[in-house]
C-alpha positions as CSV (number, residue, x, y, z in Angstrom):
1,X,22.6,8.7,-22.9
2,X,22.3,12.4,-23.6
3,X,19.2,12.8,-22.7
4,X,20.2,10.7,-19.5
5,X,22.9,13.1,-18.8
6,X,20.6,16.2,-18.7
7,X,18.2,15.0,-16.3
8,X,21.1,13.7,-14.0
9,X,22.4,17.0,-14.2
10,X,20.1,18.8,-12.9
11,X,19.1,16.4,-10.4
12,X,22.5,16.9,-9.0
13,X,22.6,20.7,-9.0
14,X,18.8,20.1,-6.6
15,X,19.9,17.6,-4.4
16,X,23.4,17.4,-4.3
17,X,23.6,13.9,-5.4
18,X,25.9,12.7,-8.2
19,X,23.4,10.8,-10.5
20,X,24.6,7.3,-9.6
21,X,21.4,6.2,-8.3
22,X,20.1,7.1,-11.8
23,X,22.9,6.2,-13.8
24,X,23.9,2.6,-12.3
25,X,19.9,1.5,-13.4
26,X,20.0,2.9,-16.6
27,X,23.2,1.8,-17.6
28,X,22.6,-1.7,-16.8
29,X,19.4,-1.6,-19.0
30,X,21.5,0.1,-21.9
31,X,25.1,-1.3,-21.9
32,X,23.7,-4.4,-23.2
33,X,22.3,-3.0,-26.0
34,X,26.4,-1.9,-27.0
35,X,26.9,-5.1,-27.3
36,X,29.0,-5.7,-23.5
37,X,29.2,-9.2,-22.0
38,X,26.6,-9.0,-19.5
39,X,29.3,-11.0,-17.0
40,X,30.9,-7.7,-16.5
41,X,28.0,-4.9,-16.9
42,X,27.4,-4.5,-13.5
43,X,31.1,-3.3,-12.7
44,X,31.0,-1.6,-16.1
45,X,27.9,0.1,-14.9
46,X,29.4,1.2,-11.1
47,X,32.6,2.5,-13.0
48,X,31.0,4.6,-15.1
49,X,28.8,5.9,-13.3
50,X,31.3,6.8,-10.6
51,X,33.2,8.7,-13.8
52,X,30.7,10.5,-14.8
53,X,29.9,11.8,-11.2
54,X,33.0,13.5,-10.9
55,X,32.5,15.7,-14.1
56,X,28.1,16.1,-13.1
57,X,29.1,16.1,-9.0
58,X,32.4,19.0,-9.9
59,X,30.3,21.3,-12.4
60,X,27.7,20.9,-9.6
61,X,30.2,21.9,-6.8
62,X,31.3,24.5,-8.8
63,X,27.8,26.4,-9.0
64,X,26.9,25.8,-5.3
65,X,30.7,27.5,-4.5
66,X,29.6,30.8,-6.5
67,X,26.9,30.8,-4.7
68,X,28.3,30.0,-1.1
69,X,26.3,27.0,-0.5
70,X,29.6,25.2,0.7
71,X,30.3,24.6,4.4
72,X,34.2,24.4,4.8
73,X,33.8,22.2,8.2
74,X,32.5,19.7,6.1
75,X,34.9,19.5,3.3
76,X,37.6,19.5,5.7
77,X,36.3,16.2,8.1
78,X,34.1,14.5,6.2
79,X,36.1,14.6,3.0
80,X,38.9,12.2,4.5
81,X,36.8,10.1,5.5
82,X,34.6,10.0,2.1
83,X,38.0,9.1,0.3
84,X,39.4,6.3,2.3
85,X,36.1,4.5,2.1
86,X,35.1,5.2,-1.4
87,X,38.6,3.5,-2.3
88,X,38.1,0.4,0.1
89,X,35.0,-0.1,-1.6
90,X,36.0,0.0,-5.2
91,X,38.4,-2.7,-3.8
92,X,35.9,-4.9,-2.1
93,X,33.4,-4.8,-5.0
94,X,35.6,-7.8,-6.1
95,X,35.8,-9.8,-3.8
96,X,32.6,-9.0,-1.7
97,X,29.2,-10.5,-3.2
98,X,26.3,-7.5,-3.5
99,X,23.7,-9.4,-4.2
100,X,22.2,-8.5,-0.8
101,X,24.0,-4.8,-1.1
102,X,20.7,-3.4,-2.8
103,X,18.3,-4.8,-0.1
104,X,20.3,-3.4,2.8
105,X,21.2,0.3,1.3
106,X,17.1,-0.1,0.0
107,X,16.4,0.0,4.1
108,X,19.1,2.9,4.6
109,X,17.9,5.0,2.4
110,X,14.3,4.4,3.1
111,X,15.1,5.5,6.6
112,X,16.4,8.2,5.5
113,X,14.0,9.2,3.6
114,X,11.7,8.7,6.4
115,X,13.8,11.2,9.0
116,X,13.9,13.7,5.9
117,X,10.2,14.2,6.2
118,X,9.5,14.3,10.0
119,X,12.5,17.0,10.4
120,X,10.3,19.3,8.0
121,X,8.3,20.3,10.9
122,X,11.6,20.4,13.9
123,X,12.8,22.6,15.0
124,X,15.2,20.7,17.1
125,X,19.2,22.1,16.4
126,X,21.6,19.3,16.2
127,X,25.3,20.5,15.8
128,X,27.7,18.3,13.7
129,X,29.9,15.9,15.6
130,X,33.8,16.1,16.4
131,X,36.2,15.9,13.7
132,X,37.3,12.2,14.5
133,X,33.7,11.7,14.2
134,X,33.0,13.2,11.2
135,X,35.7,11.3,9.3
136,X,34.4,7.8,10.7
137,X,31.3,8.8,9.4
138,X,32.9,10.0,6.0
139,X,34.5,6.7,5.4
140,X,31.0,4.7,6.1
141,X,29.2,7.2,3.5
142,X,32.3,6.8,1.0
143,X,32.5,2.5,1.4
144,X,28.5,2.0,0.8
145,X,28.5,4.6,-2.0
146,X,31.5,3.7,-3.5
147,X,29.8,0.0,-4.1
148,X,26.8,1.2,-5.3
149,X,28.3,3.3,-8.0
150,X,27.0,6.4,-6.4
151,X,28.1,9.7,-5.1
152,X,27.0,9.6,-1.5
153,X,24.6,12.5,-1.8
154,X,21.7,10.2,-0.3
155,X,23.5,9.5,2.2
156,X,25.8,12.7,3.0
157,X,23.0,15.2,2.7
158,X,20.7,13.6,5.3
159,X,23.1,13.4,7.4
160,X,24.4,17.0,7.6
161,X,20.9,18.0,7.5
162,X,20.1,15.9,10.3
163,X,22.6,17.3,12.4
164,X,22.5,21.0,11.8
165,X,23.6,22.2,8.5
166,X,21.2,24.2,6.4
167,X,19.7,22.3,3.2
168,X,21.2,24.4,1.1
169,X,24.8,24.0,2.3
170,X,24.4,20.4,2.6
171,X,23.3,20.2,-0.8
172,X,26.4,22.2,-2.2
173,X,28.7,20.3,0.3
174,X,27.8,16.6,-0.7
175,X,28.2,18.2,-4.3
176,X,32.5,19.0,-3.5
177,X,32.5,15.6,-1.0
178,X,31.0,13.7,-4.0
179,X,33.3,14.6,-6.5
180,X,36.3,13.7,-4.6
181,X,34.2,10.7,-3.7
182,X,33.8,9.4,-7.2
183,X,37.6,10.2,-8.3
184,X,38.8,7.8,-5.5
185,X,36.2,5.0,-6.1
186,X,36.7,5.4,-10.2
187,X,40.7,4.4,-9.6
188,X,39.5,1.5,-7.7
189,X,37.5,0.4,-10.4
190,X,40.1,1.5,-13.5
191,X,43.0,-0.7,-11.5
192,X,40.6,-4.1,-11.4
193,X,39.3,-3.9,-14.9
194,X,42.8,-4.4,-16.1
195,X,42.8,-7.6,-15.6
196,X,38.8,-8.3,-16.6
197,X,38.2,-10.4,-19.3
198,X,35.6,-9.4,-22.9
199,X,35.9,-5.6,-22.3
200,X,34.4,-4.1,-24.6
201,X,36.5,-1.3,-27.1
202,X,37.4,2.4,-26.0
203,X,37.0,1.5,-21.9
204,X,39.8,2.0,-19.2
205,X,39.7,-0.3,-16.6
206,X,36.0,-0.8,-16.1
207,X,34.9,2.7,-17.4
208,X,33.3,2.6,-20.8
209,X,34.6,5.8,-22.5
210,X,31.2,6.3,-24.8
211,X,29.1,6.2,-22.7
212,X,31.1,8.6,-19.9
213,X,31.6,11.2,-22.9
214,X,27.5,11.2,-23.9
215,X,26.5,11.8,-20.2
216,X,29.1,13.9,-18.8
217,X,29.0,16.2,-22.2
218,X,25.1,17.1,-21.0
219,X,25.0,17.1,-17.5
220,X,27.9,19.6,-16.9
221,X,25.5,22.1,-19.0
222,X,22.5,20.9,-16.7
223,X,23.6,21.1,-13.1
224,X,23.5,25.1,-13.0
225,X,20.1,24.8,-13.7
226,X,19.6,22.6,-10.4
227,X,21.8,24.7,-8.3
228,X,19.6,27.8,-9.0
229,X,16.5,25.7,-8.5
230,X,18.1,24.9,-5.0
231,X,18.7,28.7,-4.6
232,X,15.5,29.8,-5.1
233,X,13.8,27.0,-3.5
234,X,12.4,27.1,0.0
235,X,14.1,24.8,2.8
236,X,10.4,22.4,3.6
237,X,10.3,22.3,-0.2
238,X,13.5,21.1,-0.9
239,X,13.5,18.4,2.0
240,X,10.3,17.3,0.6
241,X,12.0,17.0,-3.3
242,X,14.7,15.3,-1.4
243,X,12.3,12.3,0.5
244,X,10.4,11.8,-2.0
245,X,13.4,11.3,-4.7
246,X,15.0,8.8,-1.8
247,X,11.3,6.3,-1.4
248,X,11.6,6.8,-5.1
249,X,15.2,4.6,-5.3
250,X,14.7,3.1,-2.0
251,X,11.8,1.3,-3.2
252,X,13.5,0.7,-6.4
253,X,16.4,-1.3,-4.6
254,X,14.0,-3.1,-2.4
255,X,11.6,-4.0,-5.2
């Protein structure tokens, strides 16, 4: 879990993404191994993960901020929105059955993925759209990532790409967004495991303490390597990075 922690942190600090879509897989494979009742590993596993995100997505947001890849129009509309729905969705991950939930955000990100690589070569200038807007699509990106245990950097960064915001600042802006993201989603998840049955020792709620401390205590130290990397890199390469990484977990979800 150490070692896990210092490849999500860097991964974060590149693409802006929390590590969810890293740390949800892994932790399924390894909770087990603890000893946790696999009834409840999946929601162990999405808890987690979200916990972790906001020390690996903040450290991350921090570097990008002393480095001015944050674009304040987005923290102040899409935020919101990324709030609300990352809390409805810790909520409906009770009652709502996900078995089809890794299919469907499979497809989204592997269109995604897909729009990353032909807008290499545009030069088409989208600009971002009004505020109401931006908040409705906030609360979409904070519902589907809150119930896959993720950040929303797959999802947020594409889409402020997509619509006019340099790489850069869309990396460090998903970074703040998914931070806030993961706080609102983790409460969600803390206030349900209450009530679960066979969890196991030294968790809150759903969020099993060890393994939050291992993978948080690393990737903190790791994401300023991944913010500098983002720095340095050039726009086409980063985008490339970025669709490659995303028909890396698409294909993961669908398969």
């Amino acid at each position: 879990m150490l070692l896990l922690g210092s490849f999500v942190g860097v991964m974060a600090g590149l693409l802006g993404i929390g590590g969810g879509l890293i740390v949800v897989p892994a932790l399924v494979l390894l909770l087990p191994q603890a000893g946790i009742d696999s009834s409840i590993t999946m929601n162990i596993a999405l808890a987690t993960s979200l916990s972790t995100i906001i020390v690996t997505s903040g450290s991350s947001a921090l570097n990008h901020l002393k480095l001015g890849n944050v674009d304040m129009f987005v923290i102040k509309w899409l935020m919101p929105g990324v709030v609300v729905g990352g809390f409805v969705g810790a909520n409906l991950a009770e009652w709502i059955p996900t078995a089809y939930l890794p299919k469907v955000f499979g497809v989204i990100v592997l269109g995604l993925a897909l729009q990353m690589l032909f807008s290499i070569k545009s030069t088409t200038q989208r600009t971002m759209p009004s505020s109401a807007k931006t908040i409705g699509y906030g609360s979409g990106i904070g519902l589907v990532s809150s119930l896959a245990g993720i950040g929303g950097g797959s999802l947020s960064v594409p889409f402020l790409n997509r619509h006019g915001v340099e790489m850069r600042k869309a990396v460090g802006s998903s970074s703040v967004c998914g931070c806030v993201l993961a706080v609102s989603g983790m409460i969600g998840f803390i206030l349900h495991g209450y009530s679960a049955d066979n969890l196991p020792a030294f968790s809150v709620g759903y969020v099993y303490l060890p393994a939050l401390v291992a993978i948080a205590s690393t990737s903190m130290l790791t994401t300023r390597i991944g913010a500098k990397l983002a720095t340095s890199l050039p726009t086409a390469a980063l985008k490339k990075i970025f669709a490659v990484f995303l028909v890396f977990v698409a294909g993961t979800m669908l398969l």
